[in-house]
C-alpha positions in Angstrom: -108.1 -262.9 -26.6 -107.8 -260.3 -29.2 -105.9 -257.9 -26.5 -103.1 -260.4 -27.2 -103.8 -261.4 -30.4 -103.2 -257.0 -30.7 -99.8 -257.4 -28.5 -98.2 -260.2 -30.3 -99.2 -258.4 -33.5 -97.1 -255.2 -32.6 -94.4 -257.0 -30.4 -92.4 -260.4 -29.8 -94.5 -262.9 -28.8 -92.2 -263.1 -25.5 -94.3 -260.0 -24.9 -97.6 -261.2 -24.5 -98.1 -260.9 -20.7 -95.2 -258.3 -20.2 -97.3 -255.7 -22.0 -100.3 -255.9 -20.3 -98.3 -255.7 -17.2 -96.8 -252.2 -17.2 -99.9 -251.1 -18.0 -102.1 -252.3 -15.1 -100.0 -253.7 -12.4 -99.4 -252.1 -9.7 -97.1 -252.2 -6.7 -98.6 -255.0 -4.1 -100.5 -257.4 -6.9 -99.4 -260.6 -7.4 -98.7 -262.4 -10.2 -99.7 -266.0 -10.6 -97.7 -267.7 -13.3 -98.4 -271.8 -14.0 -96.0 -273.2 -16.2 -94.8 -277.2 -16.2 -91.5 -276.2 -17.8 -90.0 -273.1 -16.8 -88.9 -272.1 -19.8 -91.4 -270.4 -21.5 -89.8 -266.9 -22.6 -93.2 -264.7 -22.3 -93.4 -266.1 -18.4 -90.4 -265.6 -17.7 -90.6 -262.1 -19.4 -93.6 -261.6 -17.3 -91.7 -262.4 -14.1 -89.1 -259.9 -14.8 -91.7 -256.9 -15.6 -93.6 -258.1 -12.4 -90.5 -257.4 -10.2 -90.5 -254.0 -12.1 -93.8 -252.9 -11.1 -93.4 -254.2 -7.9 -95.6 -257.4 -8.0 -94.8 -260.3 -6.1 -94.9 -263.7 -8.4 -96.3 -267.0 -7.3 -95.2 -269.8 -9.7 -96.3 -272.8 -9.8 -93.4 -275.0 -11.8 -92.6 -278.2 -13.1 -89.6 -280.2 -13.0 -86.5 -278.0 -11.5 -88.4 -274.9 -12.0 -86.5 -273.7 -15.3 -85.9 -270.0 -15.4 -88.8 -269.0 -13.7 -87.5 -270.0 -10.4 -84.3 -268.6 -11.2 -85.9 -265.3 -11.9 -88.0 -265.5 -8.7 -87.2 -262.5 -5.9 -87.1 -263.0 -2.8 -90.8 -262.7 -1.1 -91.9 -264.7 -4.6 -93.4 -268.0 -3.7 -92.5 -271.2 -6.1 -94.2 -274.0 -6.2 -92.8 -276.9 -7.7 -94.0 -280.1 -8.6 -90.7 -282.2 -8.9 -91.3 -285.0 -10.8 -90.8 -285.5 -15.0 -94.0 -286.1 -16.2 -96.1 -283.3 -17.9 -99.9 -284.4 -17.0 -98.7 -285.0 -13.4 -97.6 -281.7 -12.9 -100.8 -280.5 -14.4 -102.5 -282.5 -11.7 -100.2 -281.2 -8.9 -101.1 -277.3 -10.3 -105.0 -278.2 -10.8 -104.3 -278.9 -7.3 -102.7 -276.6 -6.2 -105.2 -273.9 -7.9 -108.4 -275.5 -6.0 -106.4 -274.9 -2.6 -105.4 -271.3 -3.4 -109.1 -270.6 -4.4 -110.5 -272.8 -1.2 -108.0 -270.3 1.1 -109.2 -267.0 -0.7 -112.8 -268.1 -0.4 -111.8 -268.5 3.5 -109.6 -265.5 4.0 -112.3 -263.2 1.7 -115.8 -265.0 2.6 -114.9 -266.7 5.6 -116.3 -269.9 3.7 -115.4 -272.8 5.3 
């Protein structure tokens, strides 16, 4: 927390995530990025550094997918929960999030 509390100190808060970003990613991570909106200028920020560095993005999205989706390369992954309501989508991501870590557990541990 205080590495961001540090970038949003010494840069726009649209920053946050960017930041961090060119300093440690590295061509072939991924970026996850979760947002219900879309919109949020940091992610979308983050997305575009990300294609910089050579990441691929998975986003999970909300509603038409906002910028985020817009910004997406191809080889990015969105995942979009297409309906309205805000908790909903956060149920759709939660989700979403306890199948991604169920398939790593498989594909790292081979935990069924």
């Amino acid at each position: 927390m205080a590495s961001y509390t540090a970038i949003v100190a010494d840069a726009q808060y649209q920053e946050v995530y960017a930041k961090p970003l060119r300093a440690l990613g590295q061509e072939g991570d991924v970026l996850l990025v979760i947002s219900s909106s879309g919109n949020a200028a940091n992610l979308v920020q983050a997305i575009a550094t990300a294609h910089d560095r050579g990441l691929t993005v998975i986003a999970l999205t909300g509603r038409d997918g906002g910028e985020a989706a817009k910004r997406l390369a191809p080889g990015d992954i969105e995942l979009c929960a297409r309906v309205n309501s805000r908790s909903r989508i956060h149920e759709i991501h939660l989700l979403a999030l306890y199948c991604l870590c169920d398939l790593i557990d498989h594909k790292l541990f081979g935990i069924e």
